[in-house]
N, C-alpha and C positions, 0 to 999 in steps of 0.2 A: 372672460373678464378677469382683471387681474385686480386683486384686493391687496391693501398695503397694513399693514400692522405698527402703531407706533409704539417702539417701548423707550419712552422718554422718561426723565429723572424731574418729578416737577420739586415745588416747593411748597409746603402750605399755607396756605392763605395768599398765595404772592397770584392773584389771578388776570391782571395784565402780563407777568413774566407768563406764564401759564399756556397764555392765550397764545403769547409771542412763538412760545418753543413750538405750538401744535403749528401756527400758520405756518412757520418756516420749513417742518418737516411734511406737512399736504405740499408744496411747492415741489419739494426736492422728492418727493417717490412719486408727483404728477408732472415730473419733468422723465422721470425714469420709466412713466407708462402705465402707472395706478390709473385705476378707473372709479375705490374709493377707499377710502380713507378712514382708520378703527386705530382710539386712541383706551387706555383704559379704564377704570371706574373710577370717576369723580376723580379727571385728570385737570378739569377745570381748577379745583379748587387743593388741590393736592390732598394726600389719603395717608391718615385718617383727620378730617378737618377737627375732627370733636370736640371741643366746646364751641368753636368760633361759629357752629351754624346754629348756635340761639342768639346770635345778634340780627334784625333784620337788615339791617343799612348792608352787610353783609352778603346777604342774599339777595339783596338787592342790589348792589353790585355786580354781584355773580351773572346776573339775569342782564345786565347791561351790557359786560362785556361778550357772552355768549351771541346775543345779537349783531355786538360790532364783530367779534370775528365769521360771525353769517354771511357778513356785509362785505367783508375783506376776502372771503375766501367765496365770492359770488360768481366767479368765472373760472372758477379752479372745481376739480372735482368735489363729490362731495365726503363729508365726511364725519363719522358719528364719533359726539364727542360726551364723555364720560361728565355729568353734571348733577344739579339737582333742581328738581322741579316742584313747585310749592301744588301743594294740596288744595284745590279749589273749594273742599268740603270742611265746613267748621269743626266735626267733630273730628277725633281721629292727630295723632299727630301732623305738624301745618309743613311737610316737607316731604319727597321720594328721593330716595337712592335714584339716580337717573341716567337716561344717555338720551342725547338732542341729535334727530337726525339732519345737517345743513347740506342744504341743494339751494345755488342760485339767491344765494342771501337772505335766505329765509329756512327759520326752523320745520320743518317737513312732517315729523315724526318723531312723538317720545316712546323711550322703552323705559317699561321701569322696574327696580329688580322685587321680586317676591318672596324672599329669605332674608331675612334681615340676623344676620350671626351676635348672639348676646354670649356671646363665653368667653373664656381666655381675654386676648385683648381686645376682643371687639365688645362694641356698645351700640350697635347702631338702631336698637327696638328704642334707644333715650330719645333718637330725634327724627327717626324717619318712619313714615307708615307704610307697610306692605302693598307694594303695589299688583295691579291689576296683571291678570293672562297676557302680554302682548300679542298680536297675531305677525305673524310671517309676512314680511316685504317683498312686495316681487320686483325684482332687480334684474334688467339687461337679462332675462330669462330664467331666473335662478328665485327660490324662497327662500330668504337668508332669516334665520328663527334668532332671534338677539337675546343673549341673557348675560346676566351682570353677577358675579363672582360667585357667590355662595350659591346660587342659583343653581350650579351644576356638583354641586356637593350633597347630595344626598337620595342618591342611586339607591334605594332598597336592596338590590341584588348585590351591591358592593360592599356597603355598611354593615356593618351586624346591630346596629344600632343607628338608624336615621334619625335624625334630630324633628322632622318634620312630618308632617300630613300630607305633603301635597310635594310633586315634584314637578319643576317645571319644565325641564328638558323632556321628559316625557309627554306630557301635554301639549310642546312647540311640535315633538314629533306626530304626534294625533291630529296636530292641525295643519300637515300638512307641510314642515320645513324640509329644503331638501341639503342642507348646510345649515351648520350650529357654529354660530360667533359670541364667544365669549370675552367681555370687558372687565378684565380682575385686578385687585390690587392685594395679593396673597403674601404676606409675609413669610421671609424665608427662615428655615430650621434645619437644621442638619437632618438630609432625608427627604424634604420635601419637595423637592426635586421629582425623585424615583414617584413618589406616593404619587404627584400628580400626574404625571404620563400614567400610571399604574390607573386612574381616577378616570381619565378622560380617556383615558385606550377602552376602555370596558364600556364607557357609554357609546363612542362612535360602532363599536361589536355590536353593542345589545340594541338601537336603534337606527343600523346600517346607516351613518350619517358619518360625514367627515366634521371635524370642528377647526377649528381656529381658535385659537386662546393668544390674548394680546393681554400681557402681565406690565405693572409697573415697575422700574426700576430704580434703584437709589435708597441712600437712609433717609429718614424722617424720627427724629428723634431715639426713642429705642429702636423702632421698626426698620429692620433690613427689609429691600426687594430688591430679588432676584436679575427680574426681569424671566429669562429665559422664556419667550414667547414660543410659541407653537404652531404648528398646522397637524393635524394626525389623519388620517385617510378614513374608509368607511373600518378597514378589517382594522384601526386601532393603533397602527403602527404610525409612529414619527417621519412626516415625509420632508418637515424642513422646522427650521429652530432659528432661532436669535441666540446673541448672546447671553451669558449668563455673565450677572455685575454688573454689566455694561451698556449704556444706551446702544439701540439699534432697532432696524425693521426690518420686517418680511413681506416682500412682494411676491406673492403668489396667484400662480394662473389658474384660476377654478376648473377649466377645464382637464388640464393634464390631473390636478388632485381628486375630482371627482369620480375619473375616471381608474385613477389607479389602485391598485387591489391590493399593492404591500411596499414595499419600504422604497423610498424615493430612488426616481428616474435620475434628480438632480438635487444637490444641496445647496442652502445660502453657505455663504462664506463667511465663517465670525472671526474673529482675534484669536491667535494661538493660545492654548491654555484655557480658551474662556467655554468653549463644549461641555457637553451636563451632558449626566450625570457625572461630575467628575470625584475623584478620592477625596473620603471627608475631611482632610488635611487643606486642599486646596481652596474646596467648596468654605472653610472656616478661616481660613486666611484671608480669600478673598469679600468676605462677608463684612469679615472685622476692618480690615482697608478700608472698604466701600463706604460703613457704617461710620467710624472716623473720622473720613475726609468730609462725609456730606455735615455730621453733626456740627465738625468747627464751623466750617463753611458758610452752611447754612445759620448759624447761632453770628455771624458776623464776625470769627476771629479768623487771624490769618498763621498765626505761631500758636504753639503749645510750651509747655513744659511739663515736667516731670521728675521725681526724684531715682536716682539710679543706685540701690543698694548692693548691685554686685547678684542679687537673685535671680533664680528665672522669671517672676513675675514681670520685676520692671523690665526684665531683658525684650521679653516677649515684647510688653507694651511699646516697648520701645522701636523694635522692628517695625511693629505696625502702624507706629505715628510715622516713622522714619520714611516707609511707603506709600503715605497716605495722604502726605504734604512735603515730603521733600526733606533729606536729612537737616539740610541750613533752615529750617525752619522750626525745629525740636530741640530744647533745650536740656540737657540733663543735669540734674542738681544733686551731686552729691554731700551729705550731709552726716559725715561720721560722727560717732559718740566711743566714748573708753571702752564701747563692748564691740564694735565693728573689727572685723578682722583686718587685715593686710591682704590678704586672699581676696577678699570683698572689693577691697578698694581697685587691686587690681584687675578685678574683672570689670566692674564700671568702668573704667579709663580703657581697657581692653575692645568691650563694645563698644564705647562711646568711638574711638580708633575705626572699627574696623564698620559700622555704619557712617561713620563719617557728620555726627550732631555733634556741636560745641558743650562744654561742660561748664559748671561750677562748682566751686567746693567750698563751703561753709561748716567748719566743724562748728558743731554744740554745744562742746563740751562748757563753755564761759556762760551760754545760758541755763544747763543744768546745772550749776554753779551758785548762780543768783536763783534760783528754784529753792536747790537745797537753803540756801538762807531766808530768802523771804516765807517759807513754811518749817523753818523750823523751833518756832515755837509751837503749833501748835499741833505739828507729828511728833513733839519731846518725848520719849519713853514707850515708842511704837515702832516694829522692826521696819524696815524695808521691806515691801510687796508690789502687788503690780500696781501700784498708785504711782510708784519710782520708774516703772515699766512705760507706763503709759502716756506721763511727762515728757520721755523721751519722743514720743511720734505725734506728740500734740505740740512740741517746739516743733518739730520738721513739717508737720504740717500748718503750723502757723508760718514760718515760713516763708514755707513754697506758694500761701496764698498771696503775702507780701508779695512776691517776687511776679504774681499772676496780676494782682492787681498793677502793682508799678508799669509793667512794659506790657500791661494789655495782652497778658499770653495764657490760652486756655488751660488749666493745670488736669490732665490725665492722673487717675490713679490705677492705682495698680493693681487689685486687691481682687481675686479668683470668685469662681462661685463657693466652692468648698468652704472656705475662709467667711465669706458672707452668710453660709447658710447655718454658718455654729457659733457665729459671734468671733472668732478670732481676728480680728479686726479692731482697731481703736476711733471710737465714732469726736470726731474735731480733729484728730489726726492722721492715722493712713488712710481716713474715708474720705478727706479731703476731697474736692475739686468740684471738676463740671461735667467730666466725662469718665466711667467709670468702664473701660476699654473690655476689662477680660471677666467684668463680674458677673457673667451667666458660663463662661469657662470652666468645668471643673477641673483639679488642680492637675490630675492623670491626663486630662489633654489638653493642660498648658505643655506638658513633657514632650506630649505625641506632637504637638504643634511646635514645640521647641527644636526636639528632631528631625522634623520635617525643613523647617527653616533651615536651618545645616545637612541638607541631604547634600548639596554638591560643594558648599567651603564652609570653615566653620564662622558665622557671623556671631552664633551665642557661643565664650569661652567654652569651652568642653567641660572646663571646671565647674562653671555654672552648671551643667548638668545632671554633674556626678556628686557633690557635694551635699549633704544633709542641707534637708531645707529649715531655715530658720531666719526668727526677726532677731535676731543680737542685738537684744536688750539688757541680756545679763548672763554674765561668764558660761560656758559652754552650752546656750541655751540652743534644742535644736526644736522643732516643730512636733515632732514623737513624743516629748514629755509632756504636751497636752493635750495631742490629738491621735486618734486610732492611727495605724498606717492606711497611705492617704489612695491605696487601691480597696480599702475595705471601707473608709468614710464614704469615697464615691459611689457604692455599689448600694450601700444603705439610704443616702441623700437621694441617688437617680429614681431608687423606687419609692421614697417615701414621697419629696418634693413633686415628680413625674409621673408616677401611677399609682399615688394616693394610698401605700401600703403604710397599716398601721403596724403597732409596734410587735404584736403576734403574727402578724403576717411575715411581719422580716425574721422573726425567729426561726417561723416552719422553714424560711429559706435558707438555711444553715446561719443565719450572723449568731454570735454570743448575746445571751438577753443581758447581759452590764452593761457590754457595749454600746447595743443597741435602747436601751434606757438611756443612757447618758448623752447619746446622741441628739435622739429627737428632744430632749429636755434643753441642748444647747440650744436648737431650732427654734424652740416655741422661747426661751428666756433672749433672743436677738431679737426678733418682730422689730423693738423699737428701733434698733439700730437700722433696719435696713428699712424704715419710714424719712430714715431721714438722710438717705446715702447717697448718692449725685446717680442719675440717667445711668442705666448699665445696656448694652447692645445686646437685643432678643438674635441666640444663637439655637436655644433647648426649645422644647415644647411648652414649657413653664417655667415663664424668671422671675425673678424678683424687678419684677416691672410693674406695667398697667394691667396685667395680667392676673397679678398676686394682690390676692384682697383680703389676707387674712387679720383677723382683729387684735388689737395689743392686750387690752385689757380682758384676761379670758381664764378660763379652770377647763380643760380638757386633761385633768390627769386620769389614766385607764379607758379615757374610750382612744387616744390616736396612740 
């Protein structure tokens, strides 16, 4: 029997388009020889729905078109599609994480997933109730055991730490499955990739079962996915894959993978470059494109724009809108002031050149002009500070929002994670926009990413490069005179932000305790700032996203 994998890019809430993309792709791999058809979790309604499923008109819609495409796809194979199913019992929350099995125009069989993930970005204990054991389907000869994303996350022998009580792959295996099919919508992070083969290699080993893992692909707001779907054998090993980024599917013949003992007989064939585990250069480029292109897209714009200061930051962002819609459709807006260099301007005009995006140029200087006079009465006999600093990029980013708002073009900022995580950032001005492209980036692998971008011609100036990082806002200002050197900021932020080390902890790890004080104090005095910073694309284990829930108004001095 040969089983199809779809790993499609849906949208949320769009569940006619939804419906549309699953029928079209059951046709095309049961014209290719599928026999059935696995799309991935809550593919119906695009993942993660999150608030829109406490509307009922909603779910109940859901429930309508699920049936018409039953009805559509009635003489086509069948095929289990990723949904949610209402709760028949009052108590309890009125909804399951789901998957609908359709045969013959009619719903056959539900699975419903039994881990519901409440950490990080997930929230799904807010709307869905833990579903029931499913039992094993027997299928054209085969017990195919169904489980839905987190479901296969919490292997006792693999975690040192399982989050749960109960495992359900285990239990599918006790009851008798002789193939594990997994329906996931796993957001991607640098790494996880590796960790999931690493994840589902150990369970096909520890319960002699082959799996199948059919992942979703595309952005969805901050959310990257991967995609890169699966087959793995019983001994663990990778016997065929999908692209990674990129829509695609796997047609796989159960017989040849059940039978086989280690590394494939035969591979699918993906898009050159798009094979996983690949270098986390690639894996990070191709994330932040993906993420990019889906957020315009999806959000209903067709152009962007962007200010181009000559730095690595906008340089970077710039590549990656430049890739991600097409150079003629990214704008760069240059906007010098009396402290911007010459150097500066000509690496802007350089990239903007050598990507091939149209530019503007708007100097400032005439509006910080009318600044300096309309306040100066009432800064009379007060030096110049960053109040005159901040002017500066609160004109550029007013702006560059003019210039989004007039031609309807989505304004990208530019502004790292590093930068975010210490407040250097001006909140109305460089925080501007709607997409904040590189702000889970720390600023060390904007470099590494910078470099990478220029492995075979130079697209980023090389000056950009090498050049002291700084916002030239005033005479020889470089980024060093406010912040640690930015290999020693990241290495304090990765552990503090990422594995929750307190400020004794970063000590014992050799940082200076001044440093290290002043550090996490910039951390905990920004909160506000980054509550109210535009969408940043989840690339880390923890970003300043839906992820990050910590409180503005707060006293943690001497315990973090």
């Amino acid at each position: 029997m040969k089983v199809a994998l779809l790993q499609l890019n849906y949208t949320v809430g769009d569940l006619s388009g939804n419906a549309e993309r699953i029928r079209l792709a059951v046709q095309e791999v049961a014209a290719a020889g599928a026999e059935l058809a696995v799309t991935s979790e809550l593919a119906l309604l695009g993942y993660p729905p999150r608030d829109l499923l406490l509307y009922p008109a909603l779910i109940q819609k859901a429930s309508q078109v699920l049936e018409h495409l039953a009805s559509q796809l009635a003489n086509s194979i069948p095929v289990v599609v990723g949904s949610v199913q209402r709760n028949p019992i009052p108590a309890g929350r009125p909804l399951y994480n789901a998957a609908a099995w359709l045969e013959q125009g009619q719903i056959r069989h539900w699975f419903q997933k039994s881990l519901l993930p409440t950490y990080d970005v997930f929230d799904e204990d807010r709307y869905f109730e833990p579903g029931s054991q499913s039992q094993p389907i027997q299928y054209r000869g085969y017990r195919l055991g169904f489980t839905i994303c987190e479901d296969v996350w919490n292997d006792r022998d693999f975690w040192q730490h399982p989050r749960y009580h109960k495992d359900p792959v285990e239990q599918m295996a006790q009851l008798g499955a002789d193939l594990l099919i997994n329906l996931s919508a796993s957001p991607f992070s640098l790494g996880k990739q590796k960790l999931r083969v690493d994840m589902l290699g150990s369970l096909a080993r520890k319960h002699n079962l082959p799996i199948l893992y059919v992942n979703q692909v595309g952005g969805n707001d901050d959310l990257i996915f991967d995609g890169a779907s699966c087959a793995l054998d019983r001994s663990g090993q990778v016997w065929a894959q999908a692209a990674a980024f990129a829509p695609d599917h796997l047609i796989l013949d159960l017989a040849e993978l059940t039978q086989s003992p280690g590394f494939p007989q035969r591979q699918t064939t993906v898009p050159t470059g798009s094979r996983w585990p690949a270098e986390p250069e690639v894996q990070l480029y191709e994330a932040l494109v993906l993420g990019t292109r889906d957020y315009v897209g999806k959000c209903g714009f067709q152009e962007v724009l962007l200010g181009l200061s000559g730095g690595i930051d906008s340089a970077v962002t710039a590549v990656i809108a430049a890739a991600a819609l097409g150079p003629e459709r990214v704008l760069g807006v240059l906007m010098p002031s009396p402290y911007s260099s010459a150097g500066s301007l000509e690496d802007a005009y350089q990239l903007a050149k050598n990507l091939g995006i149209p530019t503007l140029k708007l100097p400032i200087q005439p509006v910080m002009d009318s600044y300096r006079d309309l306040l100066a009465e009432p800064f009379a006999g007060l030096a110049p500070d960053i109040t005159e600093e901040n002017l500066q990029s609160r004109i550029r980013g007013t702006t560059l929002m003019a210039l989004s708002n007039k031609f309807r073009r989505l304004l990208l900022t530019t502004g790292n994670k590093s930068e975010l995580a210490v407040g250097y950032c001006t909140i109305y001005g460089d925080m501007s926009g709607g997409l904040a492209v590189i702000s889970d980036v720390p600023k060390t692998w904007v470099y590494r990413l910078a470099h990478w971008i220029n492995r075979d011609q130079e697209r980023i100036p090389l000056s950009t490069l090498t050049k002291p990082p700084s916002a030239e806002l005033k005479p020889e200002q470089q980024d060093s005179d406010s912040l640690p050197p930015y290999d020693i900021l990241d290495g304090i932020l990765q552990r503090h932000i990422e594995q929750h080390q307190s400020g004794p902890e970063l000590v014992v790890q050799g940082y200076d305790p001044e440093t290290v004080q002043r550090v996490l104090r910039l951390v905990e005095l920004a909160e506000f700032k980054r509550h109210q910073a535009a969408p940043g694309l989840r690339i880390t284990d923890r970003a300043f996203g839906t992820g990050w829930r910590m409180p503005i108004a707060k006293r943690i001095e001497g315990i973090l």
